[in-house]
C-alpha positions as CSV (number, residue, x, y, z in Angstrom):
1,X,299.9,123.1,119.3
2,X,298.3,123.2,122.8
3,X,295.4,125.7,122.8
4,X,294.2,125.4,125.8
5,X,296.6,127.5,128.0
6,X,294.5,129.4,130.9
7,X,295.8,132.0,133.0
8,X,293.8,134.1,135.6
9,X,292.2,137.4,135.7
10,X,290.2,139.1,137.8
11,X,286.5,140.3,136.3
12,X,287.9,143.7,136.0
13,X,289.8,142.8,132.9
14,X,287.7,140.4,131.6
15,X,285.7,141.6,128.6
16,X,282.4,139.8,126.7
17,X,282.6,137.5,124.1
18,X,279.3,136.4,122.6
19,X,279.8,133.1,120.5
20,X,277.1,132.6,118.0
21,X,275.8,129.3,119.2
22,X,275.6,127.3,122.4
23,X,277.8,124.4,121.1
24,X,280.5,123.9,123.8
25,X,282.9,123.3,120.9
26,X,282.6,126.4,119.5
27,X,282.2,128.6,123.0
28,X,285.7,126.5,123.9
29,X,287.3,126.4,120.8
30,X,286.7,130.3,121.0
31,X,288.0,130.7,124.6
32,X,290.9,128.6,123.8
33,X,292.0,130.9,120.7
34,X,291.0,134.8,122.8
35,X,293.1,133.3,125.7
36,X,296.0,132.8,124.0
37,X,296.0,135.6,121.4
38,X,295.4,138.5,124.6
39,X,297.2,139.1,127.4
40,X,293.3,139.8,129.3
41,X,290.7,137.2,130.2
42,X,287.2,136.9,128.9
43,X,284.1,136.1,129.8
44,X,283.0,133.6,127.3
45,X,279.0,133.0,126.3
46,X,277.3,131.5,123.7
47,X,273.2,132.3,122.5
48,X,271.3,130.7,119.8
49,X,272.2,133.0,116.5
50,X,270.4,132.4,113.0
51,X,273.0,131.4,110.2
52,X,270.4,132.6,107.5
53,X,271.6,129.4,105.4
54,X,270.7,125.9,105.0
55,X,271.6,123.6,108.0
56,X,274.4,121.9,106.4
57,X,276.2,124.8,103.9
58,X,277.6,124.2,100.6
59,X,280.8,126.0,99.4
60,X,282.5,129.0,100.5
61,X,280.4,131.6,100.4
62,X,277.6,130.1,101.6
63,X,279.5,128.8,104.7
64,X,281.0,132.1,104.7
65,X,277.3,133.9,105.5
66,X,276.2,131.6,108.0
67,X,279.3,132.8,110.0
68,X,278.9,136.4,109.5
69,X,275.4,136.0,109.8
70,X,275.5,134.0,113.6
71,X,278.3,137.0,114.4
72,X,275.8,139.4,113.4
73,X,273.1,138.2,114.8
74,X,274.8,137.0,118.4
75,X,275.6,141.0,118.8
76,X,271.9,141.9,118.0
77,X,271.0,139.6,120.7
78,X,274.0,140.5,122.8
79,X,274.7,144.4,122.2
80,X,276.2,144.7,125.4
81,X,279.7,142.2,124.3
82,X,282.6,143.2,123.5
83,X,283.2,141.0,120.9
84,X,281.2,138.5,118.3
85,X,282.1,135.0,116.8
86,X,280.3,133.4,114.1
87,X,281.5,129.9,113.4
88,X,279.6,128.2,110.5
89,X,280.8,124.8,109.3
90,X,280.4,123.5,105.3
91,X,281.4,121.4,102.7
92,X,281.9,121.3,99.3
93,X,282.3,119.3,96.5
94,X,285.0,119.1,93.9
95,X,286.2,116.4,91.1
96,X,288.0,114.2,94.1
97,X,285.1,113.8,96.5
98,X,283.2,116.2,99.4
99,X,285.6,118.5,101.3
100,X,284.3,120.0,105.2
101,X,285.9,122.9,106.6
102,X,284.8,125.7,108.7
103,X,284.5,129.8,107.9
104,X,285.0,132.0,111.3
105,X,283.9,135.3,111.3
106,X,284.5,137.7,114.2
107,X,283.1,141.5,115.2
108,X,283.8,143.8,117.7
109,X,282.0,147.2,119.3
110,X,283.0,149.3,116.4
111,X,282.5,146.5,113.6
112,X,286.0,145.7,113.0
113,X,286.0,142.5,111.4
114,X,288.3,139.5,111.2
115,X,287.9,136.2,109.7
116,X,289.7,133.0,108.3
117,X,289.0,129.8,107.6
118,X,290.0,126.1,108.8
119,X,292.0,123.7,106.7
120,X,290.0,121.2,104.8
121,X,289.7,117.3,104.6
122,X,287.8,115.1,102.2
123,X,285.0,113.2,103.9
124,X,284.5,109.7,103.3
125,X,282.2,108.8,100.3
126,X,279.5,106.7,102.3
127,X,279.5,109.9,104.4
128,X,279.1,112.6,101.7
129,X,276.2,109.8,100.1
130,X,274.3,110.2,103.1
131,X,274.9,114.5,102.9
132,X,273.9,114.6,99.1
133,X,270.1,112.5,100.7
134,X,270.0,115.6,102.6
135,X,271.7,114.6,106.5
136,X,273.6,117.3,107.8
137,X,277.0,116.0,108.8
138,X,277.2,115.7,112.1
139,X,274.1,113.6,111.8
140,X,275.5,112.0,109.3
141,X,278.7,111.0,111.2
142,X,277.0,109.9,114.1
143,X,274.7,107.6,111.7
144,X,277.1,105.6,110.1
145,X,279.4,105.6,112.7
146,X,277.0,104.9,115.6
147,X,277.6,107.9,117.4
148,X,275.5,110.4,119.1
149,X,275.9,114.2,118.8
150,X,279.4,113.6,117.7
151,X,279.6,117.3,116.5
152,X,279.3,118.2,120.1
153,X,282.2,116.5,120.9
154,X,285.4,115.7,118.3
155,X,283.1,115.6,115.2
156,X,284.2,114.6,112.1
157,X,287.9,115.4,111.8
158,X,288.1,114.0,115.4
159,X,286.7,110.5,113.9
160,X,288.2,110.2,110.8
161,X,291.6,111.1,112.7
162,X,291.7,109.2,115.7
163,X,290.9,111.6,117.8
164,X,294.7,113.0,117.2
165,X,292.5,116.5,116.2
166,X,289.7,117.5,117.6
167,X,286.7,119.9,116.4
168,X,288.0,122.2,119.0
169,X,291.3,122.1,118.0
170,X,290.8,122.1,114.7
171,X,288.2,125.3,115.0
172,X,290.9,126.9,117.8
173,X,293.5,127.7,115.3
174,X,290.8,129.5,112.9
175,X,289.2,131.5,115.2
176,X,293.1,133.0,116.0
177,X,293.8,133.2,112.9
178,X,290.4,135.4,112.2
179,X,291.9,137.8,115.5
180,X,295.2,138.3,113.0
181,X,293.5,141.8,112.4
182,X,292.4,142.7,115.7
183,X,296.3,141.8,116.5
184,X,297.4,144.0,113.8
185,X,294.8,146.5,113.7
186,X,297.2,149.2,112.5
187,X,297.8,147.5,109.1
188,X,294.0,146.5,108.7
């Protein structure tokens, strides 16, 4: 699915959307999902926003808070938005390996909330070895795959794929699926 459809408004429509980090993934991945859920345009920013959890999250919850928390915290910075995204990425372990996913969380004006989460993939085990010492993926990835600041770029679902998905793909379909209420805000 092609998420990067632009059309063109004029700054009258456009409304503020505060993304909870300066990664350009995530400010993209965010633009490409708003663009194509509403029929306005958006002015698109990200500012450094506290996740209140550990650098690289374990399990859902956890991942979960840093989300809410970097939405929460982008529109204390940011009062003046329209809307807030929190994107938090984690992993978890289970009896087949490490799993990474990703846990969106997005706010508006009036604290509406939406929020959804990416599929998951298992992570190679040299990879999750180097997590359990204590890297944080993305350094992790761009360790033993020789990379640098790979999770600014296709991180690891673009690797272990090819590049056939890329983070910003991959986070592009949660962060529409989190604006499901905001697109149905009369059964939410």
């Amino acid at each position: 699915m092609n998420f990067r459809r632009r059309q063109n408004f004029t700054d009258s429509e456009k409304e503020l959307i505060i993304v909870g980090s300066k990664n350009p993934v995530k400010i993209n991945s965010t633009e490409d999902a708003f663009t194509l859920a509403f029929t306005k345009g958006f002015h698109i920013n990200g500012v450094s926003a506290a996740s209140g959890v550990p650098d690289q999250p374990m399990g859902d919850a956890e991942t979960l808070e840093g989300a809410k928390n970097r939405a929460i915290n982008a529109k204390k910075t940011f009062p003046e938005a329209n809307y807030w995204v929190g994107i938090e990425g984690g992993l978890e372990e289970d009896s087949n390996g490490m799993t990474a996913f990703a846990w969106i969380y997005i706010l508006d004006e009036n604290d509406f909330f939406g929020q959804a989460k990416t599929g998951s993939f298992y992570i190679p085990k040299p990879i999750a070895e180097l997590v359990k010492s204590g890297m944080e993926l993305g350094h992790a990835d761009d360790h033993f795959y020789s990379q640098a600041n790979s999770k600014q770029q296709g991180g690891s679902v673009g690797i272990l794929t090819g590049g056939k998905l890329d983070r910003r793909d991959y986070y592009s379909q949660a962060v529409l699926l989190a604006l499901i209420p905001f697109l149905n805000k009369k059964h939410y």
